[in-house]
C-alpha positions as CSV (number, residue, x, y, z in Angstrom):
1,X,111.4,140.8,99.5
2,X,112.5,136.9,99.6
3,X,110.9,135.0,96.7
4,X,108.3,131.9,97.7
5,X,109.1,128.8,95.6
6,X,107.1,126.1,94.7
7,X,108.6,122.1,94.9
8,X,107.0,120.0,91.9
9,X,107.8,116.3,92.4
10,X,107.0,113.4,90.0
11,X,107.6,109.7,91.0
12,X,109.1,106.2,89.2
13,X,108.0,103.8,91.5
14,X,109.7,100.2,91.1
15,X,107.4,96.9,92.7
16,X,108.5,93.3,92.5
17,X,106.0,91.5,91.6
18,X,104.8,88.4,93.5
19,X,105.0,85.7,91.4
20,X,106.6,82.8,92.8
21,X,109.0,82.8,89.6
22,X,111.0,85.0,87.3
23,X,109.7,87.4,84.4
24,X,111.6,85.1,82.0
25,X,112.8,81.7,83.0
26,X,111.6,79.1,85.6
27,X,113.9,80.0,88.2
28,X,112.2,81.4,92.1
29,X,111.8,85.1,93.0
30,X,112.7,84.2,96.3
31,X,114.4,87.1,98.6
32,X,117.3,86.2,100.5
33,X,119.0,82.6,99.1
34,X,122.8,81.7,98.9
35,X,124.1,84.4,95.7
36,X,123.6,82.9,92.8
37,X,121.7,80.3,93.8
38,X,118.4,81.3,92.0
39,X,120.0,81.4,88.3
40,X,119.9,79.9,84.8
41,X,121.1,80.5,81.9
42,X,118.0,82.9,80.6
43,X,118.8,85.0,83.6
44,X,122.3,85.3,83.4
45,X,122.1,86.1,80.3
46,X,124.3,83.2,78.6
47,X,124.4,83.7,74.6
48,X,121.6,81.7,72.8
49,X,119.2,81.1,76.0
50,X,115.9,82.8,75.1
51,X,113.0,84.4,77.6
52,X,109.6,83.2,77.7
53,X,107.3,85.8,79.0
54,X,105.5,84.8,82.5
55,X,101.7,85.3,82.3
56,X,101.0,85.7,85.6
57,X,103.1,89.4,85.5
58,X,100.9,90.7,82.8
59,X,97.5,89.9,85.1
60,X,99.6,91.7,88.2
61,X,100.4,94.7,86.0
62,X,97.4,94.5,84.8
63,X,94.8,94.1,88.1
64,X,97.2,97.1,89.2
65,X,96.4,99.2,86.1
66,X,92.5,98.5,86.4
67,X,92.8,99.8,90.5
68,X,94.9,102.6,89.4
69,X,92.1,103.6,87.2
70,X,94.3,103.3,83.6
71,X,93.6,102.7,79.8
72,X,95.0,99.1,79.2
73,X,97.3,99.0,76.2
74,X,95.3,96.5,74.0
75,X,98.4,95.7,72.0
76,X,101.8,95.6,74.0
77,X,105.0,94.9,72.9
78,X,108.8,94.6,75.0
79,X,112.2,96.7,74.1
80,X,115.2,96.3,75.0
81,X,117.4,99.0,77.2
82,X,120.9,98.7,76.1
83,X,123.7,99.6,78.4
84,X,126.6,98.2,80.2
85,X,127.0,97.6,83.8
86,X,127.8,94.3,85.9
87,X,124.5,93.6,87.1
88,X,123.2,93.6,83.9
89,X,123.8,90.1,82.7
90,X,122.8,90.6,79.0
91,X,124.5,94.2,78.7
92,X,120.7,95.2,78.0
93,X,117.6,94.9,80.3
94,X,114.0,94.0,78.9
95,X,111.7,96.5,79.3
96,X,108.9,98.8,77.5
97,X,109.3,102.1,76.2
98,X,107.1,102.8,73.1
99,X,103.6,100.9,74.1
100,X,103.7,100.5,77.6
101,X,100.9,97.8,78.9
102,X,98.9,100.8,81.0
103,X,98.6,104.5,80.6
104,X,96.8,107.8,81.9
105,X,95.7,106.5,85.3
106,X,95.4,108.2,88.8
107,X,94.7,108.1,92.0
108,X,92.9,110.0,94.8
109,X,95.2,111.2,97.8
110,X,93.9,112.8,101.1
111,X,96.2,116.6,101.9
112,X,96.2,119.0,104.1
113,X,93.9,120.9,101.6
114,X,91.4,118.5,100.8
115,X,91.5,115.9,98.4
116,X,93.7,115.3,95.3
117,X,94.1,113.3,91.7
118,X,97.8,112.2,91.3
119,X,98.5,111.3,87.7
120,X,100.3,107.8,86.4
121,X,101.2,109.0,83.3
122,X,102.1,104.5,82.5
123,X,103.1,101.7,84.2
124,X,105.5,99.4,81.9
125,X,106.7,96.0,82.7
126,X,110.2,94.8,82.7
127,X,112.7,92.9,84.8
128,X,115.1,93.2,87.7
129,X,118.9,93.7,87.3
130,X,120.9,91.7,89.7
131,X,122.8,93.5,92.9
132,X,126.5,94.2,93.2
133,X,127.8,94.1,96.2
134,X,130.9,96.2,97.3
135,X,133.6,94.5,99.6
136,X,135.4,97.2,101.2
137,X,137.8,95.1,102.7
138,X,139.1,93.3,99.7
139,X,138.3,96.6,97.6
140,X,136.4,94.4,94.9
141,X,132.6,94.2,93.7
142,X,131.3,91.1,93.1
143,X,127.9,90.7,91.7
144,X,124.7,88.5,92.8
145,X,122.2,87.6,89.9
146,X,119.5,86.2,92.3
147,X,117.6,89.1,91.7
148,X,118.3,89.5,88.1
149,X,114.7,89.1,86.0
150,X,112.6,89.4,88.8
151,X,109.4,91.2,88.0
152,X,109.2,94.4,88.1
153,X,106.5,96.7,87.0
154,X,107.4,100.8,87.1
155,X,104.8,103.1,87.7
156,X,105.8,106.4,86.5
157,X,103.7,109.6,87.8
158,X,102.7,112.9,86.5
159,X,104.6,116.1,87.9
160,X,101.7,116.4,90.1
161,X,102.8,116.3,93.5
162,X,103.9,119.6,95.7
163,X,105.1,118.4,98.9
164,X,106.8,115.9,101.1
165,X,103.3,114.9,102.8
166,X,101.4,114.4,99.4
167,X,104.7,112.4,98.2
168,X,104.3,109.9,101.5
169,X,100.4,110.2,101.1
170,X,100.7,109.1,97.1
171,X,103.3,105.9,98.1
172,X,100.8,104.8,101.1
173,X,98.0,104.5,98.7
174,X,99.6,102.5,95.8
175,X,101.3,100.8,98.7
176,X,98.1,99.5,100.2
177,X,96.4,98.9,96.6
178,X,99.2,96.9,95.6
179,X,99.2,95.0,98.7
180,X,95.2,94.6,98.5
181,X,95.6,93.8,95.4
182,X,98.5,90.7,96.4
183,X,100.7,91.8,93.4
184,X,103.8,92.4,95.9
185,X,104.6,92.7,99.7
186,X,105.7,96.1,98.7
187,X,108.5,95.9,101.5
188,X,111.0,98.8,101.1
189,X,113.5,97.3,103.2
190,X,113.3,94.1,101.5
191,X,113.7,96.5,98.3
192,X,110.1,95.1,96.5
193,X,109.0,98.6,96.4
194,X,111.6,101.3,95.5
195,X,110.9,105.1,94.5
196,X,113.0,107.4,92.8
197,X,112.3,110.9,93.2
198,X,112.0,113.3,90.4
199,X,112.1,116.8,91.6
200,X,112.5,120.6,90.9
201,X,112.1,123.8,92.2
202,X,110.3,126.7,90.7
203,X,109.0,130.1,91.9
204,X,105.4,130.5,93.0
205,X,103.3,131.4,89.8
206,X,105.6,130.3,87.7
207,X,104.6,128.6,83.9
208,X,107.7,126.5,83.0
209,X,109.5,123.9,85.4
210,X,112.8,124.4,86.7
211,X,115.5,122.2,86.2
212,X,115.0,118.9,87.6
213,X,116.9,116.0,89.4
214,X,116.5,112.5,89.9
215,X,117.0,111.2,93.5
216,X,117.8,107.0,94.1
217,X,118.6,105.0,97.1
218,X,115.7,105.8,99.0
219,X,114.4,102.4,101.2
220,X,112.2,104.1,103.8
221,X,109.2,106.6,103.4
222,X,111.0,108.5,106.3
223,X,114.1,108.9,104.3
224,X,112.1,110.0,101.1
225,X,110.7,112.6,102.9
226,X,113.7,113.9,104.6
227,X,115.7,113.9,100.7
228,X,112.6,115.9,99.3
229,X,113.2,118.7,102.5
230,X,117.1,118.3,102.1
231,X,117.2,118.6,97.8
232,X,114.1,121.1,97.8
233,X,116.3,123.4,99.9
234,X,119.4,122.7,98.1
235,X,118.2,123.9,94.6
236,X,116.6,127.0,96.3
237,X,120.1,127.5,97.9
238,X,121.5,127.8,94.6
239,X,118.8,130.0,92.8
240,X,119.0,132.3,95.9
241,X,122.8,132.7,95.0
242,X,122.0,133.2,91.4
243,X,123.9,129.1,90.4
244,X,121.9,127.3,88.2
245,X,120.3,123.8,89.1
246,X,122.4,120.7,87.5
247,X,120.0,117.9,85.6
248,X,121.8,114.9,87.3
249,X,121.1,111.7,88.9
250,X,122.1,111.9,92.7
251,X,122.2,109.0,95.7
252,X,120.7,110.1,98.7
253,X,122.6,109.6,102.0
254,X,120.0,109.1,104.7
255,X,122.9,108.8,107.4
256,X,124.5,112.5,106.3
257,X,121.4,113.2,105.4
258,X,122.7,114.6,102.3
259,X,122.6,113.3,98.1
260,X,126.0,113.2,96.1
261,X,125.6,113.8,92.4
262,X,125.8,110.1,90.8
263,X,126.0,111.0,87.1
264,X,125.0,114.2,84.8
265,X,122.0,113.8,82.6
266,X,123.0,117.1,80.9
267,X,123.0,114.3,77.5
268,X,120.8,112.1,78.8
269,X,121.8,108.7,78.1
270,X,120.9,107.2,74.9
271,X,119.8,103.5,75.4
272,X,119.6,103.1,72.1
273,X,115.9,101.1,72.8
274,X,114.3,99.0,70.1
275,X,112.3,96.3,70.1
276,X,112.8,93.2,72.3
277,X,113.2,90.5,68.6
278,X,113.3,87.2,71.2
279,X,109.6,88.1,72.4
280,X,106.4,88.3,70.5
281,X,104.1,91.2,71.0
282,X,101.2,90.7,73.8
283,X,97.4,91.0,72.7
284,X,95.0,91.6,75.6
285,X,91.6,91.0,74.5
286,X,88.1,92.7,76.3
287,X,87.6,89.5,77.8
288,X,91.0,88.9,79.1
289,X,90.5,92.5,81.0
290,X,86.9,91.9,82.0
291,X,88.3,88.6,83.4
292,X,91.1,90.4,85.6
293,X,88.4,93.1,86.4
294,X,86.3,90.2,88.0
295,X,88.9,88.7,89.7
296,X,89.9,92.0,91.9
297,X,89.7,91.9,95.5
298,X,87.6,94.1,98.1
299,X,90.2,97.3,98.2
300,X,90.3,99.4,101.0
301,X,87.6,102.1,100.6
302,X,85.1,99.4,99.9
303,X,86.3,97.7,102.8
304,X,85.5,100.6,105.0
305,X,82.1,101.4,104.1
306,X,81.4,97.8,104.4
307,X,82.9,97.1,108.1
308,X,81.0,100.2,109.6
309,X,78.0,98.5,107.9
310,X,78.2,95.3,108.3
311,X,80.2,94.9,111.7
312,X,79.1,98.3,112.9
313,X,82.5,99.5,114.0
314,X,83.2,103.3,114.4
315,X,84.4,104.7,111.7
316,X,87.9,105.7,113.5
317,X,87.9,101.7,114.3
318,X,87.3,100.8,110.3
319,X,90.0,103.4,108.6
320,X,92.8,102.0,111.2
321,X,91.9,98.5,110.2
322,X,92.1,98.7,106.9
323,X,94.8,101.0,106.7
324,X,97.0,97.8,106.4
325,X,95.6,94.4,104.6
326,X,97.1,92.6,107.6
327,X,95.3,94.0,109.8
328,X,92.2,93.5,107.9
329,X,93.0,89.9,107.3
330,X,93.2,89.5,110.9
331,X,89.7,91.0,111.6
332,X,88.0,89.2,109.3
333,X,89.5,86.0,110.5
334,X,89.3,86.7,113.6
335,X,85.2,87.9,114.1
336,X,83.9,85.0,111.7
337,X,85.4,82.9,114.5
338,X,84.4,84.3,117.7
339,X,81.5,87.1,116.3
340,X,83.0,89.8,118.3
341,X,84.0,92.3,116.0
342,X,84.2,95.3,118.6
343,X,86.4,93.1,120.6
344,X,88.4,91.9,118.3
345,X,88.9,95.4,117.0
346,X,90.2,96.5,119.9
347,X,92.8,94.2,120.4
348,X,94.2,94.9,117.2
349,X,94.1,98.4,117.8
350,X,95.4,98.5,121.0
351,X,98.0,95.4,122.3
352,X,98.3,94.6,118.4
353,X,99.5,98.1,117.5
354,X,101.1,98.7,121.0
355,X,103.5,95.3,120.4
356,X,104.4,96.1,116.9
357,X,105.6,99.8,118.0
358,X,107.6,98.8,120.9
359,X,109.5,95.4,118.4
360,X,109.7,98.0,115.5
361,X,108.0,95.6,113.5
362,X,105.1,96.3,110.5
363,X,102.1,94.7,110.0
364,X,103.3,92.5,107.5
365,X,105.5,91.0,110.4
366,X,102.7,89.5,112.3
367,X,103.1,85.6,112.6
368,X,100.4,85.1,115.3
369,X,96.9,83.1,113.6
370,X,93.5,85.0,113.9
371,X,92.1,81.4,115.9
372,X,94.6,82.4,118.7
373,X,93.6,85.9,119.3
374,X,89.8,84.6,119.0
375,X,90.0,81.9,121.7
376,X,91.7,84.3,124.1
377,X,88.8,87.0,123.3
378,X,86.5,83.9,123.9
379,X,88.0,83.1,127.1
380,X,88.2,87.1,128.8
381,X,85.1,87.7,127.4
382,X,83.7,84.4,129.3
383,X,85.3,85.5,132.4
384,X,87.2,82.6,132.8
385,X,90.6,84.8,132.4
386,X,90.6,88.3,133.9
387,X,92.0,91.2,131.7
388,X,95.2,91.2,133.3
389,X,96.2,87.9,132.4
390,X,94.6,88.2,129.1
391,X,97.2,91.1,128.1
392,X,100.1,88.5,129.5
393,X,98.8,85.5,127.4
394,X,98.3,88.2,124.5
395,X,102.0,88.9,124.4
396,X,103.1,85.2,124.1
397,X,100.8,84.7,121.6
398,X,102.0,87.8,119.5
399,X,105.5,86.8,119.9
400,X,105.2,82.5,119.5
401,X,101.9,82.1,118.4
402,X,100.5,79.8,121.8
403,X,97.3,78.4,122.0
404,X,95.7,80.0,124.5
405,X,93.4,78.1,125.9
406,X,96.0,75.0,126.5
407,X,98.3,78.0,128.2
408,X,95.9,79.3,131.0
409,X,95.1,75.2,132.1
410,X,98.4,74.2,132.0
411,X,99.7,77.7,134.2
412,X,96.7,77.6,135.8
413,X,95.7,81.2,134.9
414,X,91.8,80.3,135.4
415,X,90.0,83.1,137.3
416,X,89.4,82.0,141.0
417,X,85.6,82.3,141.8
418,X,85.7,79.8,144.4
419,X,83.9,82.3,147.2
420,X,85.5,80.3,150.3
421,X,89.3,81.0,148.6
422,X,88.0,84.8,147.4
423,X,86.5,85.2,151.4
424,X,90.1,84.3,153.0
425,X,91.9,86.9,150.2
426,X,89.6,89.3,151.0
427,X,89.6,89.0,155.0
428,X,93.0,89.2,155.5
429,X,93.3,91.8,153.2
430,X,90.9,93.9,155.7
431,X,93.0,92.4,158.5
432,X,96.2,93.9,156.8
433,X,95.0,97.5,156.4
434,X,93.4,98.8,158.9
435,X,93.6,102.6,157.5
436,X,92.1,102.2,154.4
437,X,89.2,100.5,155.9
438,X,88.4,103.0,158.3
439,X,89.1,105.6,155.3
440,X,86.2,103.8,153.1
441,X,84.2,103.3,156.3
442,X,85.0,107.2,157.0
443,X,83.0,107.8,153.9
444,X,85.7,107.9,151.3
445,X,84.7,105.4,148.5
446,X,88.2,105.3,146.5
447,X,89.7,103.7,149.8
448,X,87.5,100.2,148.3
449,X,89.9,100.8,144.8
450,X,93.0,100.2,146.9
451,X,91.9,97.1,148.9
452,X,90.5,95.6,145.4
453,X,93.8,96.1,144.1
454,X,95.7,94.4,147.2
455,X,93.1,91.5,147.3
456,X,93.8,91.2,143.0
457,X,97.5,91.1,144.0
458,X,97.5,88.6,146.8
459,X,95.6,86.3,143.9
460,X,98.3,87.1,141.3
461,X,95.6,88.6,139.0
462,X,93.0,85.5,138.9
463,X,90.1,86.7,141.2
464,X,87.0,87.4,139.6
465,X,87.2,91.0,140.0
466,X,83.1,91.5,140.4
467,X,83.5,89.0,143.1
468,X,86.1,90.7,145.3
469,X,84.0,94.4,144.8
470,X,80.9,92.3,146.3
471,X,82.8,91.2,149.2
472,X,84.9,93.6,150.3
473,X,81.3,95.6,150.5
474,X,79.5,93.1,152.3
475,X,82.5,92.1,155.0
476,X,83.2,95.9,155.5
């Protein structure tokens, strides 16, 4: 009788923080920039330049502890990491270990089964390394510290999670928290949001954890879920054959689809922590929280219940909507302009979503401004555009952001309800096809669908379509 086994997966979650400059020193958090163009001497770690901790990290880690329901650590304090590697300027990295600025937190996930706490066991604060980067063709690495001491808070989980799905399910929500929240952009492909994968394999009843290892290199939620399914049935491989499962580090290759061990942990590294001497402890007072607590935004649940109140959307409408803050930015733009929620909905929903899926973009890539999509709701809702050409003017607004209204008059796009030029259409059209007319007249009412369509079609989409139905019935 084959054995069942049970996965149990814990999560360090990495998020750059949004602040416009570095945990330490003045210098931008910018992504992208020439290498080494965003540097100092704090950040590179030159001998005798000293850090000066940014306050506007603590409120981030902070707002995100309060919404991730944690006990804030009233008296916080930094350590330092010590070990050697290129991107790490100082030879140590800043970080927290011993008081760690939230702790015992959680949040509720939707499964399969119902719904679900997830532990946070502590978030800590600390700050980015820098990025080697690996020439192949000189067969050198040479090393970029634009990214070293950029913000970074980790948010370490409990062992709590039992599946791929309820993995993906956990990262959505502190995704769209965070986001809500506007503590980072959490882009994985931009690296802002990065999750290492802590997982082990046990069988089914079981009391003690198996052996467990530590998966990095994931940069899409599709690839953490395909390295859970490809390491969960690696270590079940090996119990099956009687191995034992290796405590290592290993790098996930989502093009093999396969993870390399990096380094043993058999002795985990000692990083010799102690605390950071350059940087004085933190002290958050009650008011300082009660301040941060007043300060956070409308999440998403509170969001929902709201726009199924207030702008009485469906409740399928409101849960897509705020699935992403862009989206909800857009709506809420969008309706205080023109006061069609409904409508605007929909266009979100439906060319919105339709345009991002076919470009392969995300939410977070929309450029087009909520004043656009409201006049050209205005003007097919008016009549004075017809649907068709609504849909073409939507996609140049999605992709350059037109004005809409200054489009249709300058392509002359305005619906045709001159009756004389809508009589002529219409006429010939009867002229031109004899058999659907004596089909319709023959008692077969779709026939009138076909000669719409050919009178819409000799008007290139701008007759007024309750127009055309009127007189194709009165001239047949």
């Amino acid at each position: 009788m084959s054995k069942t086994y049970e996965t149990v997966i814990g999560l360090e979650v990495h998020v750059e923080l949004a602040t416009k400059t570095k945990i330490f020193c003045g210098c931008s958090t910018a992504f992208g920039g020439a290498p080494n163009t965003h540097t100092c001497p704090v950040c590179t770690g030159m001998p005798g330049s000293l850090p000066v901790l940014n306050r506007q990290v603590v409120e981030y880690a902070m707002a995100v502890g309060i919404a991730t329901n944690c006990n804030i650590t009233r008296h916080t304090k930094f350590d330092r990491k010590n070990y050697f590697y290129p991107d790490n300027p100082q030879n140590y990295q800043i970080s927290q270990l011993y008081l760690p600025i939230c702790r015992d937190g959680g949040v509720e996930i939707e499964t399969a089964a119902g719904k679900k706490t997830v532990g946070i066991h502590e978030i800590h604060m600390e700050e980015d390394a820098g990025k080697l980067v690996h020439d192949e063709w000189e067969d050198v690495s040479i090393v970029d510290y634009n990214r070293s001491g950029v913000p970074l808070i980790e948010i370490v989980s409990e062992p709590d999670m039992r599946s791929a799905d309820e993995v993906i399910a956990y990262l959505e929500k502190l995704r769209m928290i965070i986001q809500y929240l506007g503590a980072s952009d959490c882009k994985l492909n931009e690296g802002s949001m990065r999750a290492d994968v802590n997982l082990s394999v046990r069988e089914a009843g079981a009391k003690e954890f198996g052996t467990r290892t530590e998966m990095k290199n994931l940069n899409s939620f599709k690839a953490i879920a395909r390295a859970i399914e490809g390491e969960r049935a690696r270590q079940i491989e090996l119990l099956e054959e009687g191995k034992k499962v290796v405590q290592e580090t290993r790098r996930w290759d989502d093009n093999k689809e396969y993870s390399y061990a990096m380094r043993s942990k058999e002795d985990a590294q000692d990083y010799r922590y102690f605390p950071e001497p350059d940087l004085v402890p933190v002290v958050i007072s009650d008011e300082w929280i009660e301040q941060i607590r007043a300060r956070q935004p409308e999440l998403r649940t509170e969001k929902l219940e709201r726009y199924c109140r207030e702008f009485d959307l469906p409740r399928y409408d409101a849960e897509l909507i705020t699935g992403h803050k862009k989206f909800a930015d857009l709506f809420e733009a969008a309706t205080e302009l023109c006061k069609k929620p409904k409508k605007v909905s929909n266009w979100i929903m439906v060319e919105t979503m339709r345009l991002l899926k076919e470009n392969a973009m995300d939410p977070e890539d929309i450029t087009f401004s909520p004043v656009n999509l409201a006049k050209l709701i205005d003007l097919a809702d008016s009549g004075a555009i017809t649907n068709t050409v609504a849909k073409e003017v939507f996609e140049l607004i999605f992709k350059e952001d037109i004005d809409p209204e200054r489009y249709v008059e300058e392509k002359g796009l305005k619906t045709v309800n001159d009756e004389g030029a809508l009589r002529a259409a219409v006429e010939q059209v009867i002229k031109d096809n004899p058999q659907s007319v004596e089909d319709y007249r023959g008692g077969k009412e779709k026939a009138i669908g076909f000669l719409v369509g050919q009178t819409m079609k000799a008007m290139k989409g701008k007759a007024n379509p309750g127009m055309v139905n009127q007189l194709l019935k009165e001239l047949l």
